[in-house]
N, C-alpha and C positions, 0 to 999 in steps of 0.2 A: 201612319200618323203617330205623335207624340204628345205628352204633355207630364208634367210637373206640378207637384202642390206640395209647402210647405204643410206640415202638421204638427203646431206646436203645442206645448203641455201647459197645462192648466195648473194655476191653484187656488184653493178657498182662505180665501179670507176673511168670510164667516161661512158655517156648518151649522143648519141645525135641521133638527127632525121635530117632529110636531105629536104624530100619532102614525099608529099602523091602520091604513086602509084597509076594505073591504077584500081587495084585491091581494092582498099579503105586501104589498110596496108601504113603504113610509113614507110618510109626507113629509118634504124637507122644504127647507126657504137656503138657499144659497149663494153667495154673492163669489162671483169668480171672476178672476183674470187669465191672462196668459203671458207665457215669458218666452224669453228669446232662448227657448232651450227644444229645437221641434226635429221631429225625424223628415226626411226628403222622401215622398212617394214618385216613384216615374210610372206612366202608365204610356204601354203600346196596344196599340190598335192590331187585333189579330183577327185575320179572315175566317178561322175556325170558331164554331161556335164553344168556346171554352172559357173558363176563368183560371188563369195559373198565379198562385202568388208566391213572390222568394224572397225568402231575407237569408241572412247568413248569422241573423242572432239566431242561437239553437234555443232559445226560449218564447220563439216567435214561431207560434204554429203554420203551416204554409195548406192547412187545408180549410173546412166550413168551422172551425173552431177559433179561428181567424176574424175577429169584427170588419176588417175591409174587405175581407171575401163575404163576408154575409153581406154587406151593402153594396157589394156588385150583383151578386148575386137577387137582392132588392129591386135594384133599379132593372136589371137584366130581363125580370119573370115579371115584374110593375108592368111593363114598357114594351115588353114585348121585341127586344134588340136581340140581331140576328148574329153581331158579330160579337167576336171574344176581345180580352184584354190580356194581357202579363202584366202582373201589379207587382213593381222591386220595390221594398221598404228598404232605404239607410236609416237603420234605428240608434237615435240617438237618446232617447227619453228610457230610464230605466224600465223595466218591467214591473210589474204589479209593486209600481210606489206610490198612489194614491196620485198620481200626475194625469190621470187620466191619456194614456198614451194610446193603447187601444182603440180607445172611443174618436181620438184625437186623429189618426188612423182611419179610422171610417170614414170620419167627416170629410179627413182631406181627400177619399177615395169618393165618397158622391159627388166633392164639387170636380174635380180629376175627368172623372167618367160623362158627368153633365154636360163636360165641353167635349171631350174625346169623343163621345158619342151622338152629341146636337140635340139633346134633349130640351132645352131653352128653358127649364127649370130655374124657378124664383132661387134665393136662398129662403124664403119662409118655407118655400114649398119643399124644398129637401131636409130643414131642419125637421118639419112632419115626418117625412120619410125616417128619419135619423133615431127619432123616437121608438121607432119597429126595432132599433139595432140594437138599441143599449141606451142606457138612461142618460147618461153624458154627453152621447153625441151631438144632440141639437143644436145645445151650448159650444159646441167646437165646430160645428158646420158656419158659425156667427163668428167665430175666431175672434172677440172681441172682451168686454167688460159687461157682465150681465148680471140679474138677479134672476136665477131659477127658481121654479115652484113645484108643485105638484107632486111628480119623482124626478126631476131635474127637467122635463121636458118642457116646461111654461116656461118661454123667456123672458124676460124684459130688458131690452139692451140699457147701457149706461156707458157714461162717459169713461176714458180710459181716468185710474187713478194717478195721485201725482207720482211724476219719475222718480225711479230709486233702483238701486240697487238690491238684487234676493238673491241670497246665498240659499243650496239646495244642496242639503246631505242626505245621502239614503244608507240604511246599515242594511246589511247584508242578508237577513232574513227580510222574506216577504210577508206580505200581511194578505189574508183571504176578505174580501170586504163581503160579501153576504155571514160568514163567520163574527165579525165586528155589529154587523146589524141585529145579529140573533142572539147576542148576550148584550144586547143593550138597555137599557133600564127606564124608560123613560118617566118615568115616576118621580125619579130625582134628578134629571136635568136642570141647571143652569143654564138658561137660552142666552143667547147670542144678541145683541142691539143690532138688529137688522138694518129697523128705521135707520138706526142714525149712523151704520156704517154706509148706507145710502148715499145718504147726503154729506158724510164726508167726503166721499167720491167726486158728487155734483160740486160740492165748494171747494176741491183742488184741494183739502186739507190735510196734509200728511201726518202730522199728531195725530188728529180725530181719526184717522187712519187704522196707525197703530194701536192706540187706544181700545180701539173697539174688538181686534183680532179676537176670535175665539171659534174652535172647532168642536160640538158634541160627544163627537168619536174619539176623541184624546179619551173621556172614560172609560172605554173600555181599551184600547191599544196599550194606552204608556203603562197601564199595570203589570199588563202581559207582556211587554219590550219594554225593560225597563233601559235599553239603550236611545230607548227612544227620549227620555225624557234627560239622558245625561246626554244627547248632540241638543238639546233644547237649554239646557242649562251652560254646557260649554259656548252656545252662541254668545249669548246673553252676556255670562262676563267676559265675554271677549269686546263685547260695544256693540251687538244689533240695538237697533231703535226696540223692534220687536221679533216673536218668534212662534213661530205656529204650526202644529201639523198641520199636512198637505190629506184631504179626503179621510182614509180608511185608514193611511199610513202606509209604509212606515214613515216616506219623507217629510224631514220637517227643513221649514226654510225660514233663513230673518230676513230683516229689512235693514237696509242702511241706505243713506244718501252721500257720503262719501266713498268712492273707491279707492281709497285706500285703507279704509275701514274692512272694506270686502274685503280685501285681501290680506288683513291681520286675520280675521274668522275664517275664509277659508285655509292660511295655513294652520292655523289653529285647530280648524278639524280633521288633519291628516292621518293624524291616530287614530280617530275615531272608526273612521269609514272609511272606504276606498273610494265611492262615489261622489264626490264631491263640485259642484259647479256654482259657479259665478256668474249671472246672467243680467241685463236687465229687462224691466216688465216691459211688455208689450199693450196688451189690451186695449189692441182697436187693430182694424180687418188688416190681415197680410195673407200677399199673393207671392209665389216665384215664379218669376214668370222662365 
């Protein structure tokens, strides 16, 4: 037996943090979507009780260091399943760019295995699960437009925002996001309009949209990448609507609604980075079948 599941990337549209918990977690409020930019998991069904997972990125670990090997490995020892899996990633989503790829990875590994294996698991019930993985994953197990709470594990779904086009450059250094968390200052934060990047969302508002964009973690990233904040400036006068890092960083992405627009900015940032993609927003449930 076979099966397939997209796993597409994530980005914030608002970031913010609140306080540090008891727990050493921050509490954040986060509004995310997802784009048409996601890696391909195949999952086969194997009579031996084992978990193998392969990519041929060599920056994608193939053992328990792995987020969809820890969620197989999850559902496996949960559940009490006798048979194995071979988990192949086609990775598309760059590595550690604040895309949440990994997590994204997981998720589409629980929903993957729920079927491959018969488990007849909710999606509430594996976003719980997904919470044990990684903080993101919940939110990508929903593959959808949500407001996250708590440490990203509280969902609340939301409507997909209005269509556009998001340009996504990544420079070439990686960012460590517990590293980003641990010189964060939150003393002097400028919060995010959560509320009303809300109900931009609900009222299809693309201005109120843009308008509202803002990520916390830009304070500490773009000082320390200061490339980061020249692909953020290069968007910008090149014609994004708007422009904002993606999580911890480094990727930062604009917004347009013309594509032809997209594609003045993306040739526009070809010097900058090597990474660079054209995508549009997704945010609302996708399956491959």
């Amino acid at each position: 037996m076979y099966t397939i599941e997209k796993a597409p990337a994530k980005i914030n549209l608002t970031l913010d943090v609140l306080y540090k918990r008891p727990d050493q977690y921050h509490e954040v409020e986060m509004v995310m979507t997802t784009v048409d930019l996601a890696d391909r998991i195949e999952f086969f069904l194997l009579e031996e009780n084992k978990i193998d997972v392969a990519s041929e990125n060599r920056f994608v670990p193939n053992d328990e260091r792995n987020l969809a090997y820890r969620a197989a490995r999850l559902l496996k020892d949960r559940y009490d399943v006798k048979e194995g899996v071979r988990i192949k990633i086609d990775k598309q989503i760059p590595v550690a760019a604040g895309l949440a790829g990994g997590s994204s990875d997981a998720a589409a590994t629980l929903r993957g295995l729920n079927r491959l294996w018969k488990l007849n698991l909710t999606l509430d019930e594996l976003a719980v699960l997904g919470a044990e993985v990684g903080s993101d994953v919940s939110f990508c197990v929903y593959n959808s437009t949500a407001l996250a709470k708590g440490r990203g594990e509280n969902i609340i779904e939301l409507p997909p925002p209005p269509q556009c086009w998001v340009i996504l450059a990544k420079p070439v250094q990686g960012v460590s996001t517990q590293s980003v968390y641990k010189s964060l200052q939150l003393d002097d934060l400028k919060h995010p309009d959560t509320e009303g990047m809300v109900q931009a969302i609900k009222q299809s508002d693309y201005q109120g949209v843009c308008s509202r964009l803002k990520n916390v973690l830009e304070t500490v990233t773009l000082p320390k990448n200061p490339e980061v904040e020249q692909i953020k400036q290069q968007m910008l006068s090149s014609g994004a609507d708007a422009v904002l890092m993606s999580g911890s960083g480094p990727t930062v992405f604009g917004l347009v609604q013309q594509e032809s627009r997209a594609d003045r900015i993306y040739n526009s940032l070809r010097g900058f980075c090597e990474e660079v993609y054209v995508v549009r927003l997704l945010g609302c449930h996708q399956r491959l079948d």
